[in-house]
VOBA-1610 file (N, C-alpha, C; in pm, whole numbers, padded with zeros to 5 digits, always signed):
BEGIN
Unk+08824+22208+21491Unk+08813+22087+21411Unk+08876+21972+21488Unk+08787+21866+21496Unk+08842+21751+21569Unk+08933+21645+21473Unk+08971+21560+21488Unk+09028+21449+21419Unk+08991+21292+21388Unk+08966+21280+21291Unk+08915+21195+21250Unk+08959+21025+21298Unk+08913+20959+21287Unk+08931+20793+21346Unk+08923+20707+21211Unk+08980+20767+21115Unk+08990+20666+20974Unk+09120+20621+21011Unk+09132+20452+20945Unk+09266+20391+20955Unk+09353+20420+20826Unk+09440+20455+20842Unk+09530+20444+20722Unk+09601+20373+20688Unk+09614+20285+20723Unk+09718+20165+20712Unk+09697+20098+20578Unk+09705+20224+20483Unk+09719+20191+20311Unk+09803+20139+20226Unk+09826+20053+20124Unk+09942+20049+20068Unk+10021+20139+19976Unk+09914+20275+19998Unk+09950+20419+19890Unk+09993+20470+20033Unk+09982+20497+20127Unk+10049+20543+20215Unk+10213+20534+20260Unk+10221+20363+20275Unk+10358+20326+20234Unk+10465+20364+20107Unk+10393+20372+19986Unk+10418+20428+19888Unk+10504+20549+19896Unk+10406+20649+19955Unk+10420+20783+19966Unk+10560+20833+20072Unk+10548+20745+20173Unk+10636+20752+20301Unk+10812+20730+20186Unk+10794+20604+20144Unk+10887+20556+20098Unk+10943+20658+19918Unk+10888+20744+19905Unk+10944+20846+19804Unk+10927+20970+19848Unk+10897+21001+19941Unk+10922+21087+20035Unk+11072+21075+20097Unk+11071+20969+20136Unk+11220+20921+20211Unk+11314+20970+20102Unk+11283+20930+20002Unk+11382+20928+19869Unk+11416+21056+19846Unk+11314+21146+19839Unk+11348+21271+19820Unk+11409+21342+19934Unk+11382+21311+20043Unk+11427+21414+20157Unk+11609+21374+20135Unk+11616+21271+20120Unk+11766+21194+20128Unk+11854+21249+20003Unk+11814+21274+19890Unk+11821+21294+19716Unk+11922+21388+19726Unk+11853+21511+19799Unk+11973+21641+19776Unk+12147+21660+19812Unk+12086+21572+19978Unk+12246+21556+20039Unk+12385+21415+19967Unk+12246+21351+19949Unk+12325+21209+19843Unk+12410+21265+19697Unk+12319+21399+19630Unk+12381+21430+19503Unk+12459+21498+19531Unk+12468+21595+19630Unk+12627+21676+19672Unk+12728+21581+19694Unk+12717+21466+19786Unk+12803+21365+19796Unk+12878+21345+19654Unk+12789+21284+19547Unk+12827+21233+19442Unk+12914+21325+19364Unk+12839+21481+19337Unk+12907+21549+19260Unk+13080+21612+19317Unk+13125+21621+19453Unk+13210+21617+19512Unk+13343+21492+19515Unk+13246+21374+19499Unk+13361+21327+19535Unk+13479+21321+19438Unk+13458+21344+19292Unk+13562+21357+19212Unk+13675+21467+19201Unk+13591+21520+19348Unk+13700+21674+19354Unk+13755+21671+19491Unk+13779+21525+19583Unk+13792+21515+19713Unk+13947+21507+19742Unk+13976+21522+19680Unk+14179+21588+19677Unk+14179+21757+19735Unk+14077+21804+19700Unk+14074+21952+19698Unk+14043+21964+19859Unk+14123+22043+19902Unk+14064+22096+20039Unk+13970+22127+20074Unk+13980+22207+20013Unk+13826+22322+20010Unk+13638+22210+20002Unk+13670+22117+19917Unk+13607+21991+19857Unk+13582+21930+19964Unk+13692+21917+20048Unk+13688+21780+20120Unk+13626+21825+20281Unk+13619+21953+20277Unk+13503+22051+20366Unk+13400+22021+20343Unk+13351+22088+20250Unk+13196+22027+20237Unk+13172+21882+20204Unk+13250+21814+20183Unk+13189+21685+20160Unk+13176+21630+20314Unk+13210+21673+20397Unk+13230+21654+20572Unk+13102+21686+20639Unk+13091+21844+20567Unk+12969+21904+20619Unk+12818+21820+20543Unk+12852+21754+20412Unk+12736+21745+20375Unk+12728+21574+20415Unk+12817+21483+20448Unk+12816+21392+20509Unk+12722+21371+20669Unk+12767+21510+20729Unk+12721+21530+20878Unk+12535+21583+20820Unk+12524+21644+20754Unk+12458+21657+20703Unk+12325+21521+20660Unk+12371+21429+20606Unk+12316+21316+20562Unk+12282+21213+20631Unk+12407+21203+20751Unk+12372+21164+20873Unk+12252+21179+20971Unk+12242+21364+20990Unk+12167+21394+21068Unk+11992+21340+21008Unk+11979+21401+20884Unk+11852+21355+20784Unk+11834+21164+20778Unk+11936+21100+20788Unk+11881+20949+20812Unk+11840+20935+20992Unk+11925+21011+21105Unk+11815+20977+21194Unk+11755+21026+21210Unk+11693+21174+21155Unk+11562+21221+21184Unk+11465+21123+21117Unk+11473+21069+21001Unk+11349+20997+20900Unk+11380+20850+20977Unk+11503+20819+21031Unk+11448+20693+21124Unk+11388+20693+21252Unk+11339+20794+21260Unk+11315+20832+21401Unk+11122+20883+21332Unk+11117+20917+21262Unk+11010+20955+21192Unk+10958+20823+21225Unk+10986+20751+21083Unk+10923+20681+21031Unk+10960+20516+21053Unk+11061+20488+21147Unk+11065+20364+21183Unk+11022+20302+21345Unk+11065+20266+21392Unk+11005+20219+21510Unk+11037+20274+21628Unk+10907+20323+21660Unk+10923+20463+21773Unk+11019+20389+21938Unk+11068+20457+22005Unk+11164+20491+22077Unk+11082+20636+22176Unk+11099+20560+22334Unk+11092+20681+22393Unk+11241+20806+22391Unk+11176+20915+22359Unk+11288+20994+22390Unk+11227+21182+22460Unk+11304+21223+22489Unk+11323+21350+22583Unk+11311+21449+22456Unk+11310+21592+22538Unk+11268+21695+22429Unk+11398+21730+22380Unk+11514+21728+22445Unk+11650+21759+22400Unk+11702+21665+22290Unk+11639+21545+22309Unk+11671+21431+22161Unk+11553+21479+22078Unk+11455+21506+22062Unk+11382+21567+21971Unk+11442+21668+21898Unk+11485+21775+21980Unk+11539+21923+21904Unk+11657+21873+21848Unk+11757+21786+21910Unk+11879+21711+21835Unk+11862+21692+21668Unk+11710+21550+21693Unk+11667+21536+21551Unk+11647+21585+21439Unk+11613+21761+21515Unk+11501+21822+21434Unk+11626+21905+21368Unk+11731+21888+21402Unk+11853+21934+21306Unk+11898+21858+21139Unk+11827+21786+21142Unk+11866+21709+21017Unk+11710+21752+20905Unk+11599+21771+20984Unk+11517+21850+20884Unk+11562+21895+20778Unk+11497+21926+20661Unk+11501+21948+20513Unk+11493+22093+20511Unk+11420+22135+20606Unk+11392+22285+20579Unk+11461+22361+20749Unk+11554+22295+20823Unk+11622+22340+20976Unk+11723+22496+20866Unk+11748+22499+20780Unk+11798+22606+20710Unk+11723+22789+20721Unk+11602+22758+20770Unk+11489+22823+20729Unk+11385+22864+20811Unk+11423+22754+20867Unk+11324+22721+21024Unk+11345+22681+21148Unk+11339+22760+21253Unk+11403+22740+21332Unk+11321+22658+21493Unk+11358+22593+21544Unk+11252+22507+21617Unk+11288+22537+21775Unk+11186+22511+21854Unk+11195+22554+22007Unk+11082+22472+22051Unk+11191+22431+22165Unk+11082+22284+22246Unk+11127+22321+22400Unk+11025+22255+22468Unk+11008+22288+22630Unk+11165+22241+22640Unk+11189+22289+22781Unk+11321+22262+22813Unk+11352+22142+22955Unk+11204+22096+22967Unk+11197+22015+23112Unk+11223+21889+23042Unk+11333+21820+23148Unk+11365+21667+23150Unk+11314+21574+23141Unk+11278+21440+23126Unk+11172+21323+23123Unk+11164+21322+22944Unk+11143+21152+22944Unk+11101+21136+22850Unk+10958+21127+22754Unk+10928+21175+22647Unk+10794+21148+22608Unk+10809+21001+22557Unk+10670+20937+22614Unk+10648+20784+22543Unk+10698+20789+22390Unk+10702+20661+22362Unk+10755+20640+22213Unk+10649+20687+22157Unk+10579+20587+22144Unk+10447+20689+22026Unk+10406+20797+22009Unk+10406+20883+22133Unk+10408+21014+22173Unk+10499+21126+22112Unk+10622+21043+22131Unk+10727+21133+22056Unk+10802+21097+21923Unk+10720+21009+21853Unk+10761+20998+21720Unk+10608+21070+21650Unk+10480+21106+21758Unk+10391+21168+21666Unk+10436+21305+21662Unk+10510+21388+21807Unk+10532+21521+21814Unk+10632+21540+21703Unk+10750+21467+21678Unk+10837+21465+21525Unk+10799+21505+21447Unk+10665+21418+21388Unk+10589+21446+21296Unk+10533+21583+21270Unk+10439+21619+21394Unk+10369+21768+21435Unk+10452+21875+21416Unk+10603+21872+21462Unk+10649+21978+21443Unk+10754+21983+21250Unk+10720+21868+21198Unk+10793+21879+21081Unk+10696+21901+21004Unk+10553+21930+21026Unk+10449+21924+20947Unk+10434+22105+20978Unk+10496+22145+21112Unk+10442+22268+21089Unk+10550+22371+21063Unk+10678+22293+20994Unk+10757+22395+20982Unk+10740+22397+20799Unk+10715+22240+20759Unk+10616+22277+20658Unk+10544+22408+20593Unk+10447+22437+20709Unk+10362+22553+20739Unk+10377+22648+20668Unk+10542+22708+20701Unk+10599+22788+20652Unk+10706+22800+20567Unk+10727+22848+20413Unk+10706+22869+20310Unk+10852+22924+20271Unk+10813+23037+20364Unk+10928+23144+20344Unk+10999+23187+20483Unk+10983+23038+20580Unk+11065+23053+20692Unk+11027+23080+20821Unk+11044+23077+20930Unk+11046+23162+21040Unk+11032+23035+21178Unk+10951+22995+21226Unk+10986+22892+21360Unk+10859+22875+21436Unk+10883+22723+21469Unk+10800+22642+21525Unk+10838+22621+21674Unk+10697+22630+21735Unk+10748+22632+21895Unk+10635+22503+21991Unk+10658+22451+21987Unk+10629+22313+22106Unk+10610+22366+22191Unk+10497+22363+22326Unk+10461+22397+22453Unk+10380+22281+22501Unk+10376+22261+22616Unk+10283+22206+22702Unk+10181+22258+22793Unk+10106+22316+22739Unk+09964+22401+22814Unk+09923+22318+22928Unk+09900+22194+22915Unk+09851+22156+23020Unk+09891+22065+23023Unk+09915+21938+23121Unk+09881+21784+23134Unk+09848+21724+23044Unk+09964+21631+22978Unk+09866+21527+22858Unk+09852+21651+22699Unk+09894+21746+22716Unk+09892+21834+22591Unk+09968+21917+22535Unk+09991+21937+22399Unk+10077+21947+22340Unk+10057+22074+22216Unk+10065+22172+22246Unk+10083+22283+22158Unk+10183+22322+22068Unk+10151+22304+21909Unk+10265+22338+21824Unk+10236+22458+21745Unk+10289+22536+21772Unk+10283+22654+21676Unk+10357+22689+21566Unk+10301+22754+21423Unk+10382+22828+21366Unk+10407+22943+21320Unk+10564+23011+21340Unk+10504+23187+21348Unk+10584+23249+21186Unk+10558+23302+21158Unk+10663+23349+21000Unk+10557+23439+20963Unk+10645+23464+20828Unk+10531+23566+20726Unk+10424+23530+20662Unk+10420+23395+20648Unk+10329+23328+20606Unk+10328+23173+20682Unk+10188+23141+20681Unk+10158+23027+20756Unk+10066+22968+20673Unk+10073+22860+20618Unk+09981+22768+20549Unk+09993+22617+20561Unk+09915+22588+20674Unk+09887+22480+20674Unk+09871+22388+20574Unk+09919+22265+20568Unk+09895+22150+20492Unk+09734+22118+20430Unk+09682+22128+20323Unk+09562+22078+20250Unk+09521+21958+20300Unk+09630+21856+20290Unk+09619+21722+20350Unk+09555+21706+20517Unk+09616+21774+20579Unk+09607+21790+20689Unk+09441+21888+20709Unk+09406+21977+20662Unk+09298+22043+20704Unk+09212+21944+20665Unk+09215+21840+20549Unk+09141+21750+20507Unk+09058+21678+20550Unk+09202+21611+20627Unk+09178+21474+20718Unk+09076+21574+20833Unk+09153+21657+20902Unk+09109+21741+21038Unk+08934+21753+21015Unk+08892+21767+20879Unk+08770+21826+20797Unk+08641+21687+20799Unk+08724+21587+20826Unk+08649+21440+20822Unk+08674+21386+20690Unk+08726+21422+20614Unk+08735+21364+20455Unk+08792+21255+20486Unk+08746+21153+20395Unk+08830+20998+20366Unk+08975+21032+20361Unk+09047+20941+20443Unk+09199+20920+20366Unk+09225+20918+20232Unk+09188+20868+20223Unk+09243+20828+20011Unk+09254+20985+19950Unk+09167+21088+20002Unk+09169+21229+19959Unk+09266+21315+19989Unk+09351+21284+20114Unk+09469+21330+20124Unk+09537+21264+20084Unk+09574+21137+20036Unk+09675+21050+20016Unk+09666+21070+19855Unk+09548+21097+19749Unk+09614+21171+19671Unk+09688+21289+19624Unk+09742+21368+19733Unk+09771+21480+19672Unk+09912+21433+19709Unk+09986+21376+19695Unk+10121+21330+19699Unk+10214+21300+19852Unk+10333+21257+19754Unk+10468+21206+19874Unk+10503+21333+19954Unk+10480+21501+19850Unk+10503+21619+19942Unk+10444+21647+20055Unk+10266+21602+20068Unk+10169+21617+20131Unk+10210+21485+20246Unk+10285+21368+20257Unk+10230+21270+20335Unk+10237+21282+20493Unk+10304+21398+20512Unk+10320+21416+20664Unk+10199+21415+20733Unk+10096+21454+20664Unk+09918+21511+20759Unk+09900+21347+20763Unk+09889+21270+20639Unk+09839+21133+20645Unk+09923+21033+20778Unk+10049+21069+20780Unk+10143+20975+20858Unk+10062+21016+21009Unk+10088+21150+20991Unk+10032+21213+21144Unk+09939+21168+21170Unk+09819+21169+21150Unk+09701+21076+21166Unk+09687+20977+21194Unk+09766+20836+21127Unk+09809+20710+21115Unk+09856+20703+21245Unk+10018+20761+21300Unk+10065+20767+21460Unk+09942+20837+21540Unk+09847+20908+21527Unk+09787+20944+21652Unk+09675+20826+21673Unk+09618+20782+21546Unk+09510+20660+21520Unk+09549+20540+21591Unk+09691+20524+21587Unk+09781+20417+21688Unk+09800+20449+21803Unk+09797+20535+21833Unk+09812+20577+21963Unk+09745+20619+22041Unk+09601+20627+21972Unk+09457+20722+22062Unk+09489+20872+22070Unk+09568+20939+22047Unk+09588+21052+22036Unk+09480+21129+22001Unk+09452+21278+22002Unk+09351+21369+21938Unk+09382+21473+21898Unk+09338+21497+21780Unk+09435+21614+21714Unk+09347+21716+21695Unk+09396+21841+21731Unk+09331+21981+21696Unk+09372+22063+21627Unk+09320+22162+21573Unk+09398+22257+21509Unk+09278+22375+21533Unk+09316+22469+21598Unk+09223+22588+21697Unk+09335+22740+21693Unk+09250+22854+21661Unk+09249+22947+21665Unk+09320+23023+21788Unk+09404+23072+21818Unk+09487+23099+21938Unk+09322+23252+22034Unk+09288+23241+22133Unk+09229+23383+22116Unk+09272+23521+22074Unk+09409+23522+22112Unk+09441+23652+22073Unk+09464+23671+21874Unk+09459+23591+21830Unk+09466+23582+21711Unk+09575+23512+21645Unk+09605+23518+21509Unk+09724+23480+21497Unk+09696+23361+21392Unk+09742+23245+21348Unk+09748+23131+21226Unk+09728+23027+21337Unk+09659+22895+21341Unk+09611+22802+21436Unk+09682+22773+21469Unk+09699+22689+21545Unk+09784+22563+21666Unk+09712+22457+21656Unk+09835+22361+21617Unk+09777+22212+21624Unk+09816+22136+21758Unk+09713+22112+21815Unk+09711+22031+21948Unk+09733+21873+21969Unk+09825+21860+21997Unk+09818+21695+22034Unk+09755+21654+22191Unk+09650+21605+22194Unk+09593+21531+22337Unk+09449+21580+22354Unk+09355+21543+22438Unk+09270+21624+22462Unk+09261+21718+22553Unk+09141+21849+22544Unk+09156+21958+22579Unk+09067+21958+22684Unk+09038+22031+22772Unk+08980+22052+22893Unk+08811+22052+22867
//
């Protein structure tokens, strides 16, 4: 399945991004709150540290998402990918060679790999490769693998507006699209030969 060339640059898109934000932020903000009336307590004043570092890490991953891309290296990527919503669960692995990916480049791979840890449900890890020149292999491996609706959607040729209704949970496939549509990017999602749950490809293929 190839990728579609619809623009998204919706005002339900923004929408979605922006209560999305809200929620990813929601959980670590209410531990904050419910703690601090107990921040005399030792024990208290631990986790309110951890869930601070915590809150931290989740505002620069979603500014790094979703605000104004920045070239960065694969070692600041995997950095990022520590503040993820689901890094509890899921565990991430990226090439280990030096150099930076272009900004647009590497605020779409952000995306790719938070969309495919998504994927998985009940856990297990996402792995970034570079097959070739200019390309970008993301895998996901667990007990279960289920790709985004949104995402097979768009991949399917469907109008935007059809993924962009199924919610702020779903907006990662729409955003993804949006950064590759900006960027000329080409997105795949292909069958490994030996078998296995797809790989979504960033770049074109041979």
């Amino acid at each position: 399945m190839s990728s579609a060339s619809a623009t998204l640059l919706d005002p339900r898109l923004a929408e979605l991004v922006a209560a999305r934000v809200c929620h990813d932020l929601g959980s670590p903000v209410a531990s904050l709150g419910a703690l601090l009336p107990q921040a005399a307590d030792p024990a208290a004043q631990e986790i309110l540290r951890e869930t601070a570092q915590e809150l931290r890490a989740r505002l620069q991953l979603l500014a790094a998402l979703f605000g104004p891309a920045d070239e960065r290296d694969w070692a600041e990527i995997a950095r990022l990918l520590t503040g993820a919503p689901m890094a509890h669960r899921v565990a991430f692995a990226v090439p280990a060679r030096a150099g930076a990916l272009p900004a647009a480049r590497s605020r779409l791979v952000l995306a790719a790999l938070l969309l495919a840890a998504e994927a998985l449900p009940r856990g297990g890890s996402v792995h970034a490769t570079e097959p070739a020149p200019g390309r970008i292999a993301v895998r996901a491996e667990g007990r279960q693998v289920a790709w985004s609706e949104s995402l097979l959607r768009l991949l399917a040729g469907e109008p935007a507006q059809a993924a962009l209704e199924l919610g702020p949970r779903h907006v990662l496939a729409p955003w993804l699209f949006c950064l590759a549509a900006e960027g000329g990017e080409a997105l795949d999602l292909a069958w490994p030969p030996g078998g296995g749950a797809p790989v979504l490809f960033i770049g074109q293929g041979d």
